[in-house]
C-alpha positions as CSV (number, residue, x, y, z in Angstrom):
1,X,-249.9,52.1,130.2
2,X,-249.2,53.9,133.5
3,X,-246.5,54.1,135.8
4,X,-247.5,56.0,139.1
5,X,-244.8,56.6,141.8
6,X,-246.3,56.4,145.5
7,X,-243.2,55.7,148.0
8,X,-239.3,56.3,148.6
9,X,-240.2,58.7,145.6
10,X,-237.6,61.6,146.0
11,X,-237.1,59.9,150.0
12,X,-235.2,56.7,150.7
13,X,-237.9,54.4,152.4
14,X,-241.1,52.9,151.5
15,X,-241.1,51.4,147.9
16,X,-244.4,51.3,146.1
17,X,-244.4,52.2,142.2
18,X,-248.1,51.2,140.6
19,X,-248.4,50.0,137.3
20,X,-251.6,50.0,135.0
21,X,-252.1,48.3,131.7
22,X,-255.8,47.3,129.8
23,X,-257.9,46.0,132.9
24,X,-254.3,45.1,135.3
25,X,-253.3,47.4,138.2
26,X,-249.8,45.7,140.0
27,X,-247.8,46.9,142.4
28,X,-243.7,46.6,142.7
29,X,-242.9,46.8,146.3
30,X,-245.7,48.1,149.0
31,X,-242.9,49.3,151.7
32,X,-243.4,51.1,155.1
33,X,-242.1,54.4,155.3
34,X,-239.6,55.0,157.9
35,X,-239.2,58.4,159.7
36,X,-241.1,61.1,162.3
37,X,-243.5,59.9,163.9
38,X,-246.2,62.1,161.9
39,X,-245.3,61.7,159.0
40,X,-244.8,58.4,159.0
41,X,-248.0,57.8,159.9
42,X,-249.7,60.2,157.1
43,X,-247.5,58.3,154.2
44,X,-248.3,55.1,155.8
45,X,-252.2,55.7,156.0
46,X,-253.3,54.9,152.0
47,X,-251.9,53.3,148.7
48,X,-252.5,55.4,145.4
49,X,-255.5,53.0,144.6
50,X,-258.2,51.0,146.7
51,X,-256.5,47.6,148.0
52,X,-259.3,45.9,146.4
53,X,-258.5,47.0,143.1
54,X,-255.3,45.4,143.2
55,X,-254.5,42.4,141.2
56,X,-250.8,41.8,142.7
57,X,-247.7,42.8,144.4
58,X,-244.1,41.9,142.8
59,X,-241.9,41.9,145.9
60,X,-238.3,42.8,145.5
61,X,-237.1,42.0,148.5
62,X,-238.4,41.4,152.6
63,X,-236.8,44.9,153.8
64,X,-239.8,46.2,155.7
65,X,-239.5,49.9,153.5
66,X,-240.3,47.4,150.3
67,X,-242.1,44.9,152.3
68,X,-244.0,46.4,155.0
69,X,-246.9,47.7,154.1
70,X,-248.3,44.4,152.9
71,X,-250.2,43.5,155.8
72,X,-252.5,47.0,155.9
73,X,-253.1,46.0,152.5
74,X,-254.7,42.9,153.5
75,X,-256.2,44.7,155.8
76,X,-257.9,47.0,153.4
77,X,-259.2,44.4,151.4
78,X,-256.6,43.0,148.9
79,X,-256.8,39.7,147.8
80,X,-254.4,38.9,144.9
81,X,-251.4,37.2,144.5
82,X,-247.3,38.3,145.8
83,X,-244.8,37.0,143.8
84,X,-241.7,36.7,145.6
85,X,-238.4,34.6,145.8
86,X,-239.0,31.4,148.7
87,X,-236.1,33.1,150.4
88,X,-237.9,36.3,151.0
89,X,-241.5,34.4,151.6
90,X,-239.3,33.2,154.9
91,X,-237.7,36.3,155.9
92,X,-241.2,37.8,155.4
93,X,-242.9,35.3,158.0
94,X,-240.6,36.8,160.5
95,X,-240.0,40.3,160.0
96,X,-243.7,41.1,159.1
97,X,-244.5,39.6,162.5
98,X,-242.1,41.6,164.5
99,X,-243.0,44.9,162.9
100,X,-246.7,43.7,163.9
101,X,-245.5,43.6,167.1
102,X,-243.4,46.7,167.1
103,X,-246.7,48.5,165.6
104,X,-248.7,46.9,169.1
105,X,-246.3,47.9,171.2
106,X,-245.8,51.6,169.9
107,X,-249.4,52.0,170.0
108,X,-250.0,50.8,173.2
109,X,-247.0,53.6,174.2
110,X,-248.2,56.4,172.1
111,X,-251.6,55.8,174.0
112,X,-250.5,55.5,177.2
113,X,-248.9,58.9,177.2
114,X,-252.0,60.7,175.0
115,X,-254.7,59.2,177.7
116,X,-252.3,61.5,180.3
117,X,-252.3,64.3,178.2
118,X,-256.4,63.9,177.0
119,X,-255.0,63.3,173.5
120,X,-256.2,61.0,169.8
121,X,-255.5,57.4,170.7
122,X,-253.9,55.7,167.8
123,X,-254.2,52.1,166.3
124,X,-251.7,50.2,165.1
125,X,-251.4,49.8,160.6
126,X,-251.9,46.0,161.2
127,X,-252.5,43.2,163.5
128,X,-250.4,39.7,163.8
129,X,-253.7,38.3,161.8
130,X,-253.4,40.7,158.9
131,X,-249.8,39.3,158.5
132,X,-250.7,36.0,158.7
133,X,-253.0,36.9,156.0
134,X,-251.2,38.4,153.6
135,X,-248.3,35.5,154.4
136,X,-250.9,33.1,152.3
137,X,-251.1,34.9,149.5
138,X,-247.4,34.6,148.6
139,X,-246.3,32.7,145.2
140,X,-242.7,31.4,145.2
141,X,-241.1,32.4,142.0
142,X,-237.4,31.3,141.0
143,X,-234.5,33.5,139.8
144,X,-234.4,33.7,135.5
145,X,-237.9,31.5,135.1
146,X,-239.7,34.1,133.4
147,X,-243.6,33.8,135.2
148,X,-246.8,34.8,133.5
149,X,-249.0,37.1,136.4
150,X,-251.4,37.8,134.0
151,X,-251.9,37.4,130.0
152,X,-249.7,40.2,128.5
153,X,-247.0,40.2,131.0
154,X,-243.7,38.1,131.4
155,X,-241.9,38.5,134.7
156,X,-238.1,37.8,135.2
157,X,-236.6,38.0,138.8
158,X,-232.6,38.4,138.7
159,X,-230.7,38.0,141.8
160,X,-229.7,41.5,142.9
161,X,-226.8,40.5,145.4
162,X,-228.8,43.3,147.9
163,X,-229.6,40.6,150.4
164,X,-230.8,37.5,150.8
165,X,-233.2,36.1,148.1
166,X,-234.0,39.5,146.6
167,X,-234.2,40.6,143.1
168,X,-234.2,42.5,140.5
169,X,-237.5,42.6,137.6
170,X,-237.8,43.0,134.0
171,X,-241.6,43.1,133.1
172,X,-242.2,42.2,129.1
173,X,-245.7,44.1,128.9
174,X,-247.9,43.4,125.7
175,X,-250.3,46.5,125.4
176,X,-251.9,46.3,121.2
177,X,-249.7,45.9,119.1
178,X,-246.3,46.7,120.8
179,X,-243.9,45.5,123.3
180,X,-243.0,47.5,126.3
181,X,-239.8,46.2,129.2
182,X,-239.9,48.0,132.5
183,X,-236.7,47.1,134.8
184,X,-237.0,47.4,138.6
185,X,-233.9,47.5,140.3
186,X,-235.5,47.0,143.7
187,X,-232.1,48.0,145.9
188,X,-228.8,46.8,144.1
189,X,-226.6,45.0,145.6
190,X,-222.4,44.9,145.8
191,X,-220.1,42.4,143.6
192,X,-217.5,40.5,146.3
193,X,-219.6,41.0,149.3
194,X,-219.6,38.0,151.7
195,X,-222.2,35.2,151.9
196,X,-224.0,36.3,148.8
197,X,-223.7,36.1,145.1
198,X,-223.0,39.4,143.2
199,X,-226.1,40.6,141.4
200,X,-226.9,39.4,137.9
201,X,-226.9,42.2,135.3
202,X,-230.5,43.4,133.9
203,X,-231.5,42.7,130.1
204,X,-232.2,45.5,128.0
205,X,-235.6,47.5,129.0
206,X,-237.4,50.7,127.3
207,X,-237.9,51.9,131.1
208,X,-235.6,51.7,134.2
209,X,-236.9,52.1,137.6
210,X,-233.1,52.5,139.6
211,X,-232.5,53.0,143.1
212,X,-230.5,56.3,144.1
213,X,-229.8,55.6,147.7
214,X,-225.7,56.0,147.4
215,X,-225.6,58.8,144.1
216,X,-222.7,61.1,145.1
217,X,-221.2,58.3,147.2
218,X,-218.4,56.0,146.9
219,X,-217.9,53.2,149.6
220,X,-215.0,52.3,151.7
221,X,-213.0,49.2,149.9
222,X,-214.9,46.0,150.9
223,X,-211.2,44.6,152.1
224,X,-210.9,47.6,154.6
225,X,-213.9,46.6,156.5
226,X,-212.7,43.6,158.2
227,X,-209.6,44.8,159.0
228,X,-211.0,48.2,160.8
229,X,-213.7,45.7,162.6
230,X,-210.9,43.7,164.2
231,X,-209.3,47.2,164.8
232,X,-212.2,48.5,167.1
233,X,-213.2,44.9,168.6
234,X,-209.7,45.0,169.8
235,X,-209.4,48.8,171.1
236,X,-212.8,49.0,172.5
237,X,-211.8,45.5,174.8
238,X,-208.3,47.4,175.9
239,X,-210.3,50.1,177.0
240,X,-212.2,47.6,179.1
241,X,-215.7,48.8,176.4
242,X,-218.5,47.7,175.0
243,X,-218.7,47.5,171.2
244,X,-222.8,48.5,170.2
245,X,-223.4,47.4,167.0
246,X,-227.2,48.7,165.8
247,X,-227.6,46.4,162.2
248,X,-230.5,45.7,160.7
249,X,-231.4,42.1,161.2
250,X,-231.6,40.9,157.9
251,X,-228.3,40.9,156.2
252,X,-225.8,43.2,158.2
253,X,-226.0,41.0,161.3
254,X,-225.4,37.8,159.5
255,X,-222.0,39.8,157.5
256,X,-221.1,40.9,160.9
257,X,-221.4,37.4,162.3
258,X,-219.5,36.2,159.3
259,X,-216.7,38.6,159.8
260,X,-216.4,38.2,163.1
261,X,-216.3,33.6,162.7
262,X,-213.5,34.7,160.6
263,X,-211.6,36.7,162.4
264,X,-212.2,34.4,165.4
265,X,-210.9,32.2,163.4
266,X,-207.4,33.8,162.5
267,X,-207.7,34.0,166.0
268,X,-207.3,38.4,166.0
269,X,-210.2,39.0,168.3
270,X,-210.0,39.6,172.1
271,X,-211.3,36.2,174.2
272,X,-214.4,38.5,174.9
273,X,-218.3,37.6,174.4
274,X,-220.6,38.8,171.4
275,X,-224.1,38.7,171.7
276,X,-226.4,39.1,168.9
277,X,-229.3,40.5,170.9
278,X,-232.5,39.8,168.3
279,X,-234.8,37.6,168.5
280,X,-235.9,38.6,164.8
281,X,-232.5,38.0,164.1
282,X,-232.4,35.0,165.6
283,X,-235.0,34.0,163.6
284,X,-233.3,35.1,160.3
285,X,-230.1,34.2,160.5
286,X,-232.1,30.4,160.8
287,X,-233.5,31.6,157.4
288,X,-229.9,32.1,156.3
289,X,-229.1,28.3,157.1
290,X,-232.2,27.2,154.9
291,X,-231.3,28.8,152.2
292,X,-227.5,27.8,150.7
293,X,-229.1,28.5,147.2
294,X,-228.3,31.8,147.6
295,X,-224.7,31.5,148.6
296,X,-221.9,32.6,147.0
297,X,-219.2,30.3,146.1
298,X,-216.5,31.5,148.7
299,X,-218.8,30.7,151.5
300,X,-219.9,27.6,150.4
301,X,-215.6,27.3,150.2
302,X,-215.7,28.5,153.7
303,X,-218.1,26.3,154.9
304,X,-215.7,22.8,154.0
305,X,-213.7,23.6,157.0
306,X,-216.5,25.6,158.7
307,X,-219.4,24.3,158.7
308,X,-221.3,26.9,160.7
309,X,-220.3,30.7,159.2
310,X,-223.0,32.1,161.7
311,X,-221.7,30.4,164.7
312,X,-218.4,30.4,167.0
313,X,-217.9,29.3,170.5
314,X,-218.0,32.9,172.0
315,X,-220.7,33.5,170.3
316,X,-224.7,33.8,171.5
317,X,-227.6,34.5,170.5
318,X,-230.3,36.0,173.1
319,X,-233.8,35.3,173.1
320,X,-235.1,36.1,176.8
321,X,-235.3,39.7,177.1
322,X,-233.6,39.0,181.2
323,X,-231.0,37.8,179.6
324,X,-230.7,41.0,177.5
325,X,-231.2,43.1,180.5
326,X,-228.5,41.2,182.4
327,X,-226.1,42.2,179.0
328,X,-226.4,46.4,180.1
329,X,-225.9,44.9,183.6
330,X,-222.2,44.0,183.1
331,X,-219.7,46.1,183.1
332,X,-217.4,43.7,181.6
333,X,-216.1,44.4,177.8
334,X,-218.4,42.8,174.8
335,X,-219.4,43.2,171.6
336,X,-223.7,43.8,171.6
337,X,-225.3,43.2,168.0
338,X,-229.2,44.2,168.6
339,X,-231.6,46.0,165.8
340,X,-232.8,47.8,164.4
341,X,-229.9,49.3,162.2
342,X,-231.4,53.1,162.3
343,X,-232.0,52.8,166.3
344,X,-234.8,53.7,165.7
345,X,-236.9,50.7,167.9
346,X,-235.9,47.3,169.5
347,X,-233.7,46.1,172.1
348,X,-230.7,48.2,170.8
349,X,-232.6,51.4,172.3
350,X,-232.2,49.5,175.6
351,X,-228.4,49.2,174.6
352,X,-227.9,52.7,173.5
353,X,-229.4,54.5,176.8
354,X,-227.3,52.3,179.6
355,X,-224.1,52.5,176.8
356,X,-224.0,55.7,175.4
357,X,-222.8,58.2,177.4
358,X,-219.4,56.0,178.3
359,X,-216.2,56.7,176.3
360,X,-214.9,53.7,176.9
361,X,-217.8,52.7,175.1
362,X,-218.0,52.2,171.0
363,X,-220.9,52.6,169.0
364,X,-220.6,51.4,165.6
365,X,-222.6,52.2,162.5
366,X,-222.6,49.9,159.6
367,X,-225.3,51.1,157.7
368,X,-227.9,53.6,156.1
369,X,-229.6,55.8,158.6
370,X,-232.6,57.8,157.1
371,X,-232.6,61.8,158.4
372,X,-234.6,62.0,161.5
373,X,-233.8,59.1,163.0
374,X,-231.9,58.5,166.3
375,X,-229.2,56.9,164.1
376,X,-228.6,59.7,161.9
377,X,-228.1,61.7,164.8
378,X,-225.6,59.5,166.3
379,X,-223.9,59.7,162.5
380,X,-223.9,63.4,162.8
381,X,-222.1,63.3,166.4
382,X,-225.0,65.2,167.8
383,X,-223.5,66.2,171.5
384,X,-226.9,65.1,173.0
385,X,-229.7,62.5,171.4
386,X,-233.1,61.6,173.0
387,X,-233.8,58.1,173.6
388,X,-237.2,57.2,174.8
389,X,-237.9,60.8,174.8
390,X,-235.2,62.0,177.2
391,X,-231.8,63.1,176.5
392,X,-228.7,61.5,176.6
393,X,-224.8,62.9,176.2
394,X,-223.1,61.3,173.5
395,X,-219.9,60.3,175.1
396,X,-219.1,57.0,173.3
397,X,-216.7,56.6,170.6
398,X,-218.7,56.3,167.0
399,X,-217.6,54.8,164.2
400,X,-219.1,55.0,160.7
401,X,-218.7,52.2,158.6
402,X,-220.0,52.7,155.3
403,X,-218.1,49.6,154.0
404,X,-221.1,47.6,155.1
405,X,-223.2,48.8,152.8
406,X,-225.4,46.4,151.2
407,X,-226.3,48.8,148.7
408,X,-224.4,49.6,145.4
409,X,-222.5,53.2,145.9
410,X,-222.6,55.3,142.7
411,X,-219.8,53.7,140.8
412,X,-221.7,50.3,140.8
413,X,-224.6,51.6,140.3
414,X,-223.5,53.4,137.3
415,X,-221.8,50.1,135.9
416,X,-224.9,48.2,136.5
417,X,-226.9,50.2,134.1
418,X,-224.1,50.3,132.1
419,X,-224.5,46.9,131.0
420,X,-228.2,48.4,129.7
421,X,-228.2,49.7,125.1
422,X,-228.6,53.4,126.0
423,X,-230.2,53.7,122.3
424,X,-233.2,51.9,123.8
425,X,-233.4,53.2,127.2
426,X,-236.0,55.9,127.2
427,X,-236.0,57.4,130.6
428,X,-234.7,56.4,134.3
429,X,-236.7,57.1,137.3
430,X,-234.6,57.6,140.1
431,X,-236.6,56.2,143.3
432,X,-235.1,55.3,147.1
433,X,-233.0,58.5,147.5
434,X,-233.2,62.2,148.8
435,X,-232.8,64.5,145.9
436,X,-229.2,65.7,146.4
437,X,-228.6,62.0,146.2
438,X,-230.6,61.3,142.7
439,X,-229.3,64.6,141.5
440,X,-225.8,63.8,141.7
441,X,-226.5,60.0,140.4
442,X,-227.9,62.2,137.5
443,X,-225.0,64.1,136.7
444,X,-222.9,60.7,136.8
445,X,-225.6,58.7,134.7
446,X,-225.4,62.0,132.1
447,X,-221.7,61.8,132.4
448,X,-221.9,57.7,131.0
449,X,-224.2,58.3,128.1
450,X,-227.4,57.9,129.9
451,X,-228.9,61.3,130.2
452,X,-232.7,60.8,130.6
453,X,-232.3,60.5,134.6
454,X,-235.2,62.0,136.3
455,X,-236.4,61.8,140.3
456,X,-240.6,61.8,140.1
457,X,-242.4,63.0,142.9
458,X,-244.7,61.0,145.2
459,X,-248.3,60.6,143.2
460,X,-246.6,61.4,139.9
461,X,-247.8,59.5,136.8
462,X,-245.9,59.0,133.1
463,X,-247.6,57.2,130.2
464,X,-245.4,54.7,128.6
């Protein structure tokens, strides 16, 4: 059999790792890749085999870098089956939708400035109808019901505590007369986060396909984050500020929602507004709701005296994109939560250029932003960052807050394959990370008795 590794191989975004055994060709993951415009489009424009030849996706999880090129696949002429948790299924149906739309209306930009300039006119990767498309070829499967895909193969999804309804694989592949697992860590998750159960650990596997985002890195203590949320909430309002919160909308915004019911609660926030400004997360965080399988058990605790965690009186959620524009309007202190997480399209954009160059101002980062992108900049405390192509001083406060990760740092993700018999553990493939990430998760995988660590490159094959 052959494993082929096509995205976020030695880069963090767009997850696609191709299997072939006897007549079977699968793919785990078929994600968007997420960066310059130019090269975003050249890794986005083919898969490392004709769609048609295909047979199915497993789907990890509905992040758009694992999820998002699913639609251009339908486009191109797959057919088969994706297996994926009913939780993901319903954060697919939105967030495939949006990133249609974002792929329309980027397009439609893109041309409008190459028409002045006598330039290529570009197309967008997929249309609303190639989503709706690939929507119907989704198969619910269930965490720990191991699934048959095809004779030969035995499929176990694991909760992987990442966000909601993702998971972790072990694939039991019969090739002859002998036996091979293959683990997919998809992205790992962290034990005691809020609203969602800590991942499960993985059985025992001959092959390990591990996420290196965080390799080198250790997080923040989970118990700090709250407290330094309250903390800049509260000195952002004296300073008569604007909080601008870019989180993805799937997962961060809901945790900052949470946080922010609780502290409400406790009653340690300013009597000031928060808007969630998303109407993609909007539309998750009703996905959220549907979906108390996937709580943990504090929350479901939480929610016998609260029965809302996504909800509070000062709270609101915007829809109308007036009412948005009326939010960089006022003057008056607020907290803004708007998407996407790496600033890099979306309403938040909007938020960034009127908010920006203000120090009364906050801007607050609460998760991984790939290099290139506006948010990396605003990490980096660049002294001037182009939005919509024209430059702005970066005179608000930033704060980094890596405690928000929704990814495992290298200390978890060194005890979760940990739990893995290094006597039968042939090789890791570090995916999802740039290599001075996966080479230091190396030296800390060597350093625990697991010393077969390696980062392949994009189109690299291995016979297993």
């Amino acid at each position: 059999m052959r494993l082929t590794f096509w995205g976020a191989a030695q880069t963090v975004t767009g997850s696609l790792h191709m299997l072939e055994f006897g007549d079977t060709r699968l793919f785990m993951d078929c994600g968007l890749f997420q960066g310059r415009r130019s090269e975003a489009g050249r890794m986005n424009s083919e898969f490392p085999a004709h769609a048609t030849t295909v047979d199915f996706v497993l789907l990890s999880h509905a992040h758009i870098d694992h999820s998002g090129l699913l639609p251009k696949l339908y486009r191109d002429g797959f057919r088969g089956r994706v297996f994926a948790t009913a939780a993901t299924r319903d954060l697919c149906t939105s967030m495939l939708a949006d990133s249609a739309h974002i792929q329309a209306k980027d397009a439609q930009w893109v041309n409008k400035r190459e028409r002045r300039r006598g330039g290529d006119m570009v197309a967008p990767l997929y249309s609303a109808e190639d989503v709706e498309g690939v929507l119907g070829l989704f198969v619910d499967v269930a965490y720990d019901e191991p699934f048959h895909p095809v004779d030969g193969l035995t499929v176990t999804y694991r909760d992987a505590g990442h966000i909601l309804g993702s998971a972790t694989m072990l694939l039991e592949v019969i090739e002859g007369d002998r036996t091979v697992r293959i683990g997919f860590t998809g992205d790992v998750g962290r034990a005691d986060r809020p609203i969602l159960r800590d991942p499960q650990p993985m059985d025992d596997c001959d092959y390990l396909i591990c996420e290196s985002t965080y390799g080198g890195r250790t997080h923040e203590p989970a118990d700090q984050a709250k407290e330094r949320l309250a903390n800049v909430v509260g000195e952002t309002a004296r300073r008569g500020g604007k909080v601008i919160i870019p989180a993805f909308a799937v997962g961060r915004t809901q945790e900052i929602v949470h946080r922010l019911d609780e502290l409400t609660n406790e009653g340690r926030l300013p009597p000031i507004p928060v808007y969630v400004d998303s109407p993609l997360a909007v539309n998750v965080t009703d996905v959220f709701r549907r979906h108390p399988e996937c709580y943990d058990a504090d929350l479901i605790e939480y929610m016998e005296t609260d029965s809302d965690p996504f909800g509070f009186a000062r709270l609101s959620y915007v829809r109308n994109v007036q009412e948005s524009k009326q939010l960089n309007a006022s003057r008056l202190p607020m907290v803004i939560i708007s998407a996407s997480g790496m600033c890099e399209a979306g309403r938040i954009l909007h938020h960034l250029r009127n908010n920006i160059e203000d120090p009364k101002n906050t801007v607050m980062i609460v998760g991984f932003c790939a290099p290139h992108t506006l948010g990396r900049r605003i990490v980096e405390r660049r002294r001037e960052v182009k939005i919509f192509g024209e430059p702005h001083r970066l005179r608000a406060e930033v704060e980094v807050m890596n405690a928000y990760s929704a990814h495992a740092d290298e200390p978890e993700l060194v005890e979760f394959v940990s739990h893995l018999d290094p006597g039968r553990l042939q090789k890791i493939f570090l995916v999802h990370g740039d290599p001075d990430r996966q080479l230091a998760l190396y030296d800390a995988l060597k350093a625990g008795g697991y010393p077969t660590a390696y980062g392949p490159e994009r189109g690299e094959s291995f016979e297993l």
